[in-house]
Structure formats: C-alpha cells, structure tokens
N, C-alpha and C positions, 0 to 999 in steps of 0.2 A: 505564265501568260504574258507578263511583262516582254519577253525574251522573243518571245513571237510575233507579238505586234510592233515591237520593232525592228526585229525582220524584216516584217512586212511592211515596215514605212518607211525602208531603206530602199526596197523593191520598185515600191510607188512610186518614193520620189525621182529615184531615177529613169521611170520609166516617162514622168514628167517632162524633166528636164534633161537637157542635152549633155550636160556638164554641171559638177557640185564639187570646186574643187578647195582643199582644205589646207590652208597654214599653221603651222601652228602649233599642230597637234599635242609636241611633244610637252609643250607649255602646261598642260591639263596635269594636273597633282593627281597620283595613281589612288596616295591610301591616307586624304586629309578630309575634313569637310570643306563644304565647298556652297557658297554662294556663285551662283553663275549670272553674268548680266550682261544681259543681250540686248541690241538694241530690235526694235517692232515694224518690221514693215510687209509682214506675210500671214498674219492671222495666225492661224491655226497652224499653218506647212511651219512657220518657227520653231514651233515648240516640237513639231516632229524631226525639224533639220538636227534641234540638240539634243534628243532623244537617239538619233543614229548614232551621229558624231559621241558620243561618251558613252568608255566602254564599259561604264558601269549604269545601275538603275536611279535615275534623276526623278525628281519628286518636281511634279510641274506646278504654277501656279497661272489661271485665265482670270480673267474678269468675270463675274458671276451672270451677268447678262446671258452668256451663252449656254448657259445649261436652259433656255429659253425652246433652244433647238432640242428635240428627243434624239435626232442623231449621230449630235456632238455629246448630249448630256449621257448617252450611253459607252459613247466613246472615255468619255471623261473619268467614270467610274470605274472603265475598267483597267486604266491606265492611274488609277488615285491622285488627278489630277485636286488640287488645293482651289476653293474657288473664292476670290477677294472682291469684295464688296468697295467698287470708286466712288468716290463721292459725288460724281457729277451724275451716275446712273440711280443713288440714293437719292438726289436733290430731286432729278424729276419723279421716283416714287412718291416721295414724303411730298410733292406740289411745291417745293421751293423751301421746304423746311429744312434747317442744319441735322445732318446727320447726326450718329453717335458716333463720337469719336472710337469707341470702344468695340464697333460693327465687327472689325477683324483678329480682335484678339484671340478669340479661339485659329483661326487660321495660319497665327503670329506663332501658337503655342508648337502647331504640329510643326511647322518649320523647325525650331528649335531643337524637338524631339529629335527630326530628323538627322540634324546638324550634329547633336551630343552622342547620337548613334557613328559617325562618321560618314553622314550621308553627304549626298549634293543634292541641292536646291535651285531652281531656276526659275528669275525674277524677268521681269521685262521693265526695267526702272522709267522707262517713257510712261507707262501707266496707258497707252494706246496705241493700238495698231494704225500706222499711217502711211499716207504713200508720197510722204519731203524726200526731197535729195538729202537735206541732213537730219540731223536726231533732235526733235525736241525738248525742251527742259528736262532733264530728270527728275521724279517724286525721290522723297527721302525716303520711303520705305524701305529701301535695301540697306540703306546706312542705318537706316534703326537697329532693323533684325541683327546685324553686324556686330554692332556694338552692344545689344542686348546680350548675345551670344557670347562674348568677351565678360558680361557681368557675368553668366552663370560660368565662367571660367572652360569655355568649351577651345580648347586650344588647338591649334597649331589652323585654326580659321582664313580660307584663304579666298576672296572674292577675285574672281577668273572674268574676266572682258570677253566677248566673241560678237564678234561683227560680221552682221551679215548685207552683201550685196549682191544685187540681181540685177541684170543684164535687160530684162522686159519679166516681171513677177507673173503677171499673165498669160506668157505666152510658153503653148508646147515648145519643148526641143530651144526654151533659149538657157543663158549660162547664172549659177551663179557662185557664190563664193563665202565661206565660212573661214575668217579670221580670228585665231585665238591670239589674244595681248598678254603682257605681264601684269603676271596676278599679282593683288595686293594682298600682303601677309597683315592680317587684323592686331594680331599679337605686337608688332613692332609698331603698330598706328598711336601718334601719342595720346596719350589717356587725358590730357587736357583738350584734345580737339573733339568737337563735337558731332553730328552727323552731316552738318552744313558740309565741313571742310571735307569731309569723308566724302561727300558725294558728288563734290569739283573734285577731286582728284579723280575720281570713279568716270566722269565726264571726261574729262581729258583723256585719261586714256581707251576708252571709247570710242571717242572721237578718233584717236589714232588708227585705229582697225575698221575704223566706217568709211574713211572721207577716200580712201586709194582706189583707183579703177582697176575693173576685171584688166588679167592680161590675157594678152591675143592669144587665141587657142595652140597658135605654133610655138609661144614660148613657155610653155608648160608641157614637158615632157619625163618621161620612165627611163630609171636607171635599169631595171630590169623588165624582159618582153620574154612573153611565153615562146615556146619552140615550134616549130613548125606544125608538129602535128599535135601539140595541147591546141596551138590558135586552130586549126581543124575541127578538132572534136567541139569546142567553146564554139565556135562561127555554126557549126552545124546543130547542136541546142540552141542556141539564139535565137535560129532561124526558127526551130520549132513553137520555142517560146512566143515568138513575134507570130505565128500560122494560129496558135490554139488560144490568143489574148488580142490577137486583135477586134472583135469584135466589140466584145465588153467594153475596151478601154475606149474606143468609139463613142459606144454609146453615150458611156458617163461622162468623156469630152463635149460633145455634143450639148447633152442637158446640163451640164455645168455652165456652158457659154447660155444657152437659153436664158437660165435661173438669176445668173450673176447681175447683181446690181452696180458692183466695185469692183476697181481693178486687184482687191484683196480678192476675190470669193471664190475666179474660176480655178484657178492652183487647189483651193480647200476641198472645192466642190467634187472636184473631176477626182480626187485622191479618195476622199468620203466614199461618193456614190460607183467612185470605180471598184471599192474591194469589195463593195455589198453585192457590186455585177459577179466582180470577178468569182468571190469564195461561190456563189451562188451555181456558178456554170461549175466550179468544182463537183457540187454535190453533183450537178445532171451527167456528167459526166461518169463520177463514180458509180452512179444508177445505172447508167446505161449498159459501162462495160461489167460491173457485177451481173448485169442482167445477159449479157451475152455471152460472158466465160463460167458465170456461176459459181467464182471461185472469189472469195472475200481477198486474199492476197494476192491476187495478177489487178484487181483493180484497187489494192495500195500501193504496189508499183507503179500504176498508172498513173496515179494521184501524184506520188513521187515525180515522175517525169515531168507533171506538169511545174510543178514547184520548182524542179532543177531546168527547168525550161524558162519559167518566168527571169528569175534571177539572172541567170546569163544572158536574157533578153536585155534585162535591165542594166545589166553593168559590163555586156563587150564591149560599147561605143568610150568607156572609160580605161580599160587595159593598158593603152599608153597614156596615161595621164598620173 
C-alpha cells in the first residue's frame, strides 16, 4: 500500500508543480536509521515531497490537530503516519492549563522502535507549518529522540537535513526544490553535549540547504535525453494522459482555490481532492469500458493506459532536468 500511494504522490505532485528539482540525493544513507529534518513550509505536500524523494518507506510524524480532517485522518492511517501532541494546540484544549509533559511518549516510543528496526523517521523540528522566508526556532524534540536513541545503543544513527524551497507554494506549474545537507553521524556526537548543542548544529546546517535560491530553469540540465522516437512514444502518452485527467485535475484545482484559507492549503487541497477525483473517474471508466467490451481484461488494460498516461503526463515536462 505504502509503494502505491507513493507513486501516486509522485504523480500528483508533479502534476502540480512545474518543476521539483533534487540535490543531493546521493547524501541519503541507503542501509542506516535515519532521522530526517526538514524544514515546514507546505503542510501536508512536505511530508509527501519526502515520502517521494526516499527510496525506502519513511515513518512520518504531523501534528495531531489534523487528524481533525476525516480526509487527512484517513490519509494518515493509511500511510502510519505518527501523530504528536504541541503544546501550544494542548494549551488551547486544556484552557490555558500546562500540558503533560509525558503527552508524546508513546509516539517517542514508536520512533525509536522504528529507528532500532533500521528505519527512517521524519520530523519537522520547526514544530509548524509556516510561510517565512526563513526557518523558525527549532523544538528539541529531534535532538531528544537522537540521543535517546544513542542510549538504547541504536548505532550507526544518522540525522539527514533536507531543505525545501518553492518558488510561489501556491501556485500551479511554479518551481520548487529539495535540498539534502550533510548528515550528522549521532554515534561521533560527543556524549558530554547535550540536546541544546545537538540542535544549533542541526540548525545550521539546515539553514545551509534553506537560505539558497531556486536556479533558473536554463541552468539545470540532463546529462542523458531519451532518443527520438522514446521522446515520441513519451510526448504521445502524455498527451493522452493530460486528454483523460484533465478534467478532474480542474475540478479539484478549482475547489482547492475556492476552500483555501492560506497560502499552505491550495497545493494540499487540489493533490487530496484531486486523487479522490481522479481514482474516482478510474472506477467510471473501468465501468464503462467492462460494460462495452464485456471483457474484465481489455478494461485492465484500460485502466493500465490510464496510469501509464497519468505518469508520463506528470513527469515529460521534467525529462531534461
């Protein structure tokens, strides 16, 4: 399941965005745990941009306010997204009362588990989604879990930086960019320093991979371009792709822009309500043509075409990049 809905939010987001282009890549440790810390300026599309981007299955962590939504909270589970209790969304529960300090420790646990499995984790150390040109303070929760992780002797621990910048968050067809930094090996971090000093270093180099501006679409180019007649066959499913999705993707642009209150929402909205369109015309489709061939596989080929249609809708305008 996991394997698919990230597909499919590879799909999305390109179909979004004009351009998602990626440094870095090789920086990403294949076979260590992994704390991942990103910095927050896209809601929900973040946690999908690092969901792409990493070729293995990441264990996400949101703010628990949003499982408020049924069609993020369904989203959430099906993805085992981790939900962390802030204290500023406790403060207004409890009427101004101090939280438990204790609220997240089961949430602290499953991390951990993950992490001694050899997983990756992925934190958002701002603690909030915002739309500054720069990164706000970081919370210490990532340097806890770190060094907690270090006490139950979970080794070779490695906290991975990726920075991400957008050109207009908002807006279809604009650009943006995922920067991965040098990661910090937890194991060489000295054992006299505590999570403060852990989490200025974790800033800085943060900050490294946030503060650079997109480059010009001309100076980002492919050392390898398909041949003449692959760009063909690719140009001519695209086309299909863009003929049999346009509609849906419409729509759920459309009522995204309607809905949206912030310049986070329309990117979350229009990707949410586009696949509910989109899978949705799958089915009518599938219906229609089992009902006119009457044959159960010429309408999963169908269904295929459309998939291999979406895809290369989504990702020819990125070929030379």
């Amino acid at each position: 399941m996991y394997g698919i809905l990230r597909w499919i939010a590879g799909v999305a987001l390109h179909w979004f965005y004009g351009d998602i282009h990626v440094v870095g890549a090789e920086k990403i440790p294949r076979n260590a745990p992994l704390l991942i810390a990103v910095n927050h300026v896209n809601a929900l599309v973040d946690s999908l941009l690092i969901g792409w981007l990493m070729p293995r299955r990441v264990m996400m962590t949101a703010k628990a306010t949003l499982l408020n939504n049924p069609l993020i909270a369904l989203l959430f589970r099906a993805l085992g997204v981790v939900p962390l209790r802030r204290t500023v969304d406790e403060k207004l529960a409890l009427s101004g009362r101090t939280p438990s300090p204790a609220r997240n420790s089961g949430a602290f646990r499953e991390m951990l588990d993950v992490l001694k499995r050899n997983g990756a984790v992925l934190i958002f150390p701002e603690g909030t989604s915002h739309s500054h040109q720069a990164m706000v303070p970081l919370k210490s929760g990532l340097a806890r879990v770190a060094l907690q992780a270090r006490e139950r002797k979970i080794v070779d621990l490695q906290i991975v930086p990726i920075g991400l910048v957008f050109e207009n968050k908002s807006s279809p067809g604009s650009r943006g960019r995922l920067q991965v930094g040098d990661p910090i090996r937890v194991d060489q971090w000295p054992a006299e320093d505590d999570h403060t000093k852990l989490t200025a270093e974790l800033s800085r180099r943060m900050h490294l991979v946030t503060e650079r501006e997109l480059p010009s679409p001309e100076s980002v180019s492919s050392t390898s371009r398909p041949g003449h007649a692959k760009r063909t066959a690719i140009s001519l499913t695209a086309a299909w792709g863009r003929f049999t999705h346009k509609l849906p993707i419409r729509i759920a642009r459309a009522i995204a822009v309607r809905v949206s209150t912030d310049a986070d929402q329309p990117a979350m909205f229009t990707i949410v309500i586009g696949l509910g369109l989109v899978l949705t015309s799958y089915l009518i489709h599938f219906a229609v043509v089992d009902l006119i061939t009457h044959s159960f596989w010429i309408a999963s080929l169908y269904l295929a075409a459309l998939l291999t249609g979406a895809y290369w809708a989504a990702f020819e305008p990125h070929l030379e990049h």
